[in-house]
C-alpha positions in Angstrom: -18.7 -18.1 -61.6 -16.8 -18.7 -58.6 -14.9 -14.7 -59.0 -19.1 -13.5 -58.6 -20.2 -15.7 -55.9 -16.4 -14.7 -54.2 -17.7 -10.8 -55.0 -20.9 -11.2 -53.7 -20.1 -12.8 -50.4 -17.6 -10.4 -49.8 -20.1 -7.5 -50.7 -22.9 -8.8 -48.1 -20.6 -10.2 -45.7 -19.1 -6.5 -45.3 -22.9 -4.7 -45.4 -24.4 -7.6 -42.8 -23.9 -6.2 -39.0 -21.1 -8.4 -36.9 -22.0 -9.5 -33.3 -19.8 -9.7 -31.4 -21.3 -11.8 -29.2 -22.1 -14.8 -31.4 -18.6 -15.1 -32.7 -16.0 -17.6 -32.7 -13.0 -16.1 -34.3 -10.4 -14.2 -31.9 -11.4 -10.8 -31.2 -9.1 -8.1 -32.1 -10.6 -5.0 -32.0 -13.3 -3.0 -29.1 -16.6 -2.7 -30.6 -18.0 0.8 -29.8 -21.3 2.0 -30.4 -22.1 5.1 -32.1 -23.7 6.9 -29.1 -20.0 7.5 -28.1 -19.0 9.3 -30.3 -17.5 12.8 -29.2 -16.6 10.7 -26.1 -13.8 12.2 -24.7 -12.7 8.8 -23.4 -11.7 7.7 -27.3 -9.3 9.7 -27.8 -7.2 8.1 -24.8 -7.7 4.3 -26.3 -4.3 4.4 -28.0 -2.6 1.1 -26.9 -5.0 -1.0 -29.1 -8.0 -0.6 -32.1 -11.3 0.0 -31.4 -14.0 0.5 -34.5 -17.6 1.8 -34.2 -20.2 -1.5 -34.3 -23.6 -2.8 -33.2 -23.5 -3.9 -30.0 -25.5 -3.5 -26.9 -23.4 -1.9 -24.5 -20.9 1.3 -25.2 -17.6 -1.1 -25.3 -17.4 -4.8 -25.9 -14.4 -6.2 -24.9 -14.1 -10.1 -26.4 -17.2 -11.2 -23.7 -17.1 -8.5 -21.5 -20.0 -5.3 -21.9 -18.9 -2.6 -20.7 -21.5 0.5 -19.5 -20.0 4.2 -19.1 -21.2 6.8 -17.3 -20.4 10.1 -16.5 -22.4 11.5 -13.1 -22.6 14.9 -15.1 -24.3 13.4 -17.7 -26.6 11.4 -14.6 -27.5 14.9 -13.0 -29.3 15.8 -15.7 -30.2 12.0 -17.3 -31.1 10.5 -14.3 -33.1 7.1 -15.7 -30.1 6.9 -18.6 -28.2 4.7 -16.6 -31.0 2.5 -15.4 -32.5 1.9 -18.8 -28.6 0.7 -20.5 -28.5 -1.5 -17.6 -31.6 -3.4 -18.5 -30.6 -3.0 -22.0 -27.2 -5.0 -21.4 -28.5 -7.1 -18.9 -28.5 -10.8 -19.3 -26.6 -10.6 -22.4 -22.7 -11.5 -22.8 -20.6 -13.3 -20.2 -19.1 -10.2 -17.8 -20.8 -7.0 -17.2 -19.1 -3.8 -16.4 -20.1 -0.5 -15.3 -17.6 1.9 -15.7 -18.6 5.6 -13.4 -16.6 8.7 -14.1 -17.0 11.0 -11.0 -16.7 14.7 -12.9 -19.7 16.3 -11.1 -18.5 18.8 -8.6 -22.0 19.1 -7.6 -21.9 15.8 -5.5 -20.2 16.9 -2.7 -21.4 14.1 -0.6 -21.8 11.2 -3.0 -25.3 11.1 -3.4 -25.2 10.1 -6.8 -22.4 7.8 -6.4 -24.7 5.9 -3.7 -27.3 5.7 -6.0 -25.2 3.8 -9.0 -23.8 1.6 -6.6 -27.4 0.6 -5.6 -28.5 -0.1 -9.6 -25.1 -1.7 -10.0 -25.8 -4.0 -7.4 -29.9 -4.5 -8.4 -28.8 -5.3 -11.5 -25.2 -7.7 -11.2 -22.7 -5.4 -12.5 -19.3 -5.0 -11.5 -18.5 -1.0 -10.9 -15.6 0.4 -11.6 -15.2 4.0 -10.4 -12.5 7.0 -11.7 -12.4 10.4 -11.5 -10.2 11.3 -14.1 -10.5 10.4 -17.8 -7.5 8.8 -18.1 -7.6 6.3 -15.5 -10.9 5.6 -17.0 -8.9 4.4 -20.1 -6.8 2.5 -18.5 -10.1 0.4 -17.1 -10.4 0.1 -20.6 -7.0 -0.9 -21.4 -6.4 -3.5 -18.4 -9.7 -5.4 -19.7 -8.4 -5.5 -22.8 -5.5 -7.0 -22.3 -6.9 -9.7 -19.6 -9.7 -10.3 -22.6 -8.2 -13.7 -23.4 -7.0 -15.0 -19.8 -8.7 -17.0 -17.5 -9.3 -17.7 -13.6 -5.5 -19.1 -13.8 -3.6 -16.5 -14.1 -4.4 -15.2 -10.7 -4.1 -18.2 -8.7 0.0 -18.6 -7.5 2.1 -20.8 -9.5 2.9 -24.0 -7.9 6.0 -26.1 -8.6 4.6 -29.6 -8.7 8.2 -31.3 -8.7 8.8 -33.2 -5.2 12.9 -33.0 -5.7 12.7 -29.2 -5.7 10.4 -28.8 -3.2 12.3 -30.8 -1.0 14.8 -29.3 -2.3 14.3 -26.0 -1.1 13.4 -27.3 2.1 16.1 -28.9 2.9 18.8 -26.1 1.8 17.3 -23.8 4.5 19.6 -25.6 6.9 23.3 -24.5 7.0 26.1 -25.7 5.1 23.5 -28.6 3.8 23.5 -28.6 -0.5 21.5 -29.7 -3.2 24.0 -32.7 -3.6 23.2 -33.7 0.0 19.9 -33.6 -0.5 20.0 -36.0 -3.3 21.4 -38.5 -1.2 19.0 -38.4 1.8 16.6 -38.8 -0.6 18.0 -41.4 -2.3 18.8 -43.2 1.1 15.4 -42.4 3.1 13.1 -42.2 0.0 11.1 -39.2 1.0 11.0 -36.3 3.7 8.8 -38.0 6.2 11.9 -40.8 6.9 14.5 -38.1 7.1 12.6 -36.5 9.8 11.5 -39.6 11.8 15.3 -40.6 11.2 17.8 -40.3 14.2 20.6 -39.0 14.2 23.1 -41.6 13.9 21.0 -42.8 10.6 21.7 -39.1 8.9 25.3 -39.5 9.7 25.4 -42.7 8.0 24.1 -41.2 4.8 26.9 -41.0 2.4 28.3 -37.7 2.0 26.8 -36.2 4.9 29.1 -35.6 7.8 28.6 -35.5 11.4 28.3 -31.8 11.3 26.0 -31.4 8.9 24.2 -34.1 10.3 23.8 -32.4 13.9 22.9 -29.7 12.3 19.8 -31.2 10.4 18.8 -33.3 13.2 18.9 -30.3 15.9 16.6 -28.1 13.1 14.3 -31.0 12.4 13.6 -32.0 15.9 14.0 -28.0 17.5 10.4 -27.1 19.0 8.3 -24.3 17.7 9.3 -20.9 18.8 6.9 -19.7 21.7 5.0 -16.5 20.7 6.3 -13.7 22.5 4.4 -12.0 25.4 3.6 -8.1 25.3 5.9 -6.0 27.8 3.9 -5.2 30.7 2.0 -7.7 32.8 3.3 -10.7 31.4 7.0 -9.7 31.0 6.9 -8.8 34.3 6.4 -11.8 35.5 8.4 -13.9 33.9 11.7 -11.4 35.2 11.0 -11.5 38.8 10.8 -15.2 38.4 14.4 -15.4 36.8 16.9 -16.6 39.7 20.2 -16.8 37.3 22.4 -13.6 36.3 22.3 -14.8 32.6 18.4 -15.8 32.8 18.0 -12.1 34.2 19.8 -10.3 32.0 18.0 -11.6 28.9 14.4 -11.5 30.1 15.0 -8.1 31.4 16.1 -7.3 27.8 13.5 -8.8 25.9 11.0 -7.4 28.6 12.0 -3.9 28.7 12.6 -3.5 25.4 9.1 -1.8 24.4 8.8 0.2 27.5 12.6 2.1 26.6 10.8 3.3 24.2 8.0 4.9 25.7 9.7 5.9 29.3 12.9 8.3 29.1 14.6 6.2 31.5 16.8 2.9 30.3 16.0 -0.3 31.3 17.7 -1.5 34.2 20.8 -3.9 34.5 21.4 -2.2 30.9 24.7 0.3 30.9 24.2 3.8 29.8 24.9 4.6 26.3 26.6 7.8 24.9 24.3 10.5 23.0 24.6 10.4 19.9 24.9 12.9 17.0 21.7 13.8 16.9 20.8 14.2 20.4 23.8 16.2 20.8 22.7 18.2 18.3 19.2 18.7 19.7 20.7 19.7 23.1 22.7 22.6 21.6 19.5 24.4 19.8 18.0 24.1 23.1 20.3 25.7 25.0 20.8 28.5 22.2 17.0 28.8 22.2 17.0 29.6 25.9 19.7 32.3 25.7 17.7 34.3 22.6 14.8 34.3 25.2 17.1 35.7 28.2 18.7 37.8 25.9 15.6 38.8 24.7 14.4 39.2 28.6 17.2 41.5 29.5 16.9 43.8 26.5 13.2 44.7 27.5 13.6 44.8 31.5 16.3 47.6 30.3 14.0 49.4 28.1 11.1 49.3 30.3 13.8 50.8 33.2 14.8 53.4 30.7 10.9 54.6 29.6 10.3 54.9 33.3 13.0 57.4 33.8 12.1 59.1 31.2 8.5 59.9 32.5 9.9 60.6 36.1 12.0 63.3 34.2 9.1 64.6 31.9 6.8 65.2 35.3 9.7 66.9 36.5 9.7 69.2 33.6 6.6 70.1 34.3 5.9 70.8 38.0 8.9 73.3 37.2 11.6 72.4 38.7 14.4 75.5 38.9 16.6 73.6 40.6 19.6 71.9 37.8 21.4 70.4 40.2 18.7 68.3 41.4 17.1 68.0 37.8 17.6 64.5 36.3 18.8 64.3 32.9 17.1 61.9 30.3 18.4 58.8 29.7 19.4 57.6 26.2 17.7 54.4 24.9 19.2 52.2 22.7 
């Protein structure tokens, strides 16, 4: 008796339709339906199984319905689209519309505009490609992110206060994670070592007077100012420099943008050699300017030469006896 009732429930459990939807088992596979078949877009699912099912949409991914569409297919099904998306509506947890752009009819988007719209009408999340692959990597990406939530994307936080003060503290020079123990374990937290003076960090044990100059001058150094655009502002603040040294850096800082727009160095800067490059550049340009007088020269001779040789033709033909006075025609090269 129990072999036949074992038979029978695994006869009618393997004829009864699986939803997808209403299941509580772990997903494995992507439940097509059968109006894809001869889908192009199945024979690029290879990184995972997929079977042919009942289910609303054209792929079901764990919770997630998935609509394709191709915009060849629209241009000649325009209310396709629109019905599956009221078909797959309100059902399942995510909904996906997945738009292939193949039709080389829709120059300017029209029907792309026109998806968007029903995507939007209806609370679907589009996904657009335009080649068949990347289409199955959609496929694959939701597939693999079936099972993870909202966590995965948020930054991973270290909730440990020693390490975070830890890597706070390091940042300052020649000061250790065995240093840091001991401020801690003298002060108790960050907000008394940076209320503390300096005389009380060089009485911590272990921490010498260099290390505690050094941790005093960065905990109590003010914020850096932001700096000023080179022009009207920069300006100013050099003519109002009365020091050589003051000067010389403001001028520094100030002309610094405006080298590299003007050809001219800044001033109270010394001149600096050309280098490679510019060297380089300087020689083509001087070669390039002795092709063209070359070139120049060669043509002022043969336009000389052409013109002696029509003074001598007209010559010829007036009929001229006289050799001696006869010009003889030039030879150009």
């Amino acid at each position: 008796g129990f072999c036949l009732n074992r038979l029978l429930f695994t006869f009618f459990s393997s004829r009864m339709p699986w939803n997808p939807l209403t299941a509580k088992h772990k997903v494995e596979k992507v439940v097509v339906h059968h109006k894809q078949k001869g889908n192009p877009l199945l024979t690029r699912l290879n990184r995972f199984m997929w079977d042919y099912g009942e289910t609303v949409a054209d792929y079901t991914i764990g919770r997630t319905l998935v609509v394709f569409l191709s915009l060849k297919f629209h241009a000649n099904n325009p209310d396709y689209f629109l019905t599956r998306l009221r078909e797959v509506q309100g059902k399942g947890h995510a909904h996906v519309a997945l738009c292939l752009c193949d039709d080389p009819n829709d120059v300017h988007g029209t029907a792309l505009a026109e998806v968007t719209v029903m995507c939007v009408e209806h609370n679907f999340t589009l996904l657009v490609c335009w080649q068949w692959g990347e289409a199955a990597c959609y496929i694959t990406d939701l597939k693999r992110q079936e099972l993870k939530g909202t966590d995965a994307l948020r930054p991973k936080k270290d909730e440990d206060p020693l390490t975070t003060a830890t890597s706070v503290l390091t940042q300052v020079r020649s000061v250790n994670k065995t240093d840091v123990s001991s401020l801690l374990s003298s002060f108790g937290s960050i907000a008394n070592i940076v209320v503390a003076s300096e005389d009380e960090l060089q009485g911590c044990a272990g921490l010498g007077g260099k290390k505690a100059n050094r941790l005093y001058a960065t905990l109590n150094a003010p914020f850096p100012k932001r700096r000023k655009v080179a022009g009207r502002a920069g300006t100013k603040s050099a003519n109002k420099t009365t020091t050589t040294t003051t000067t010389t850096t403001t001028t520094s800082a100030t002309f610094g943008s405006s080298q590299y727009f003007n050809s001219q160095p800044p001033p109270n800067l010394p001149l600096q050699p050309p280098t490679i490059g510019q060297r380089e550049h300087e020689l083509k340009q001087q070669l390039y300017k002795e092709n063209i007088e070359r070139r120049a020269a060669r043509e002022k001779t043969a336009q000389h030469g052409k013109a002696k040789m029509k003074e001598a033709l007209v010559q010829q033909e007036a009929g001229d006896d006289s050799d001696s006075d006869a010009l003889p025609l030039p030879v150009v090269k």
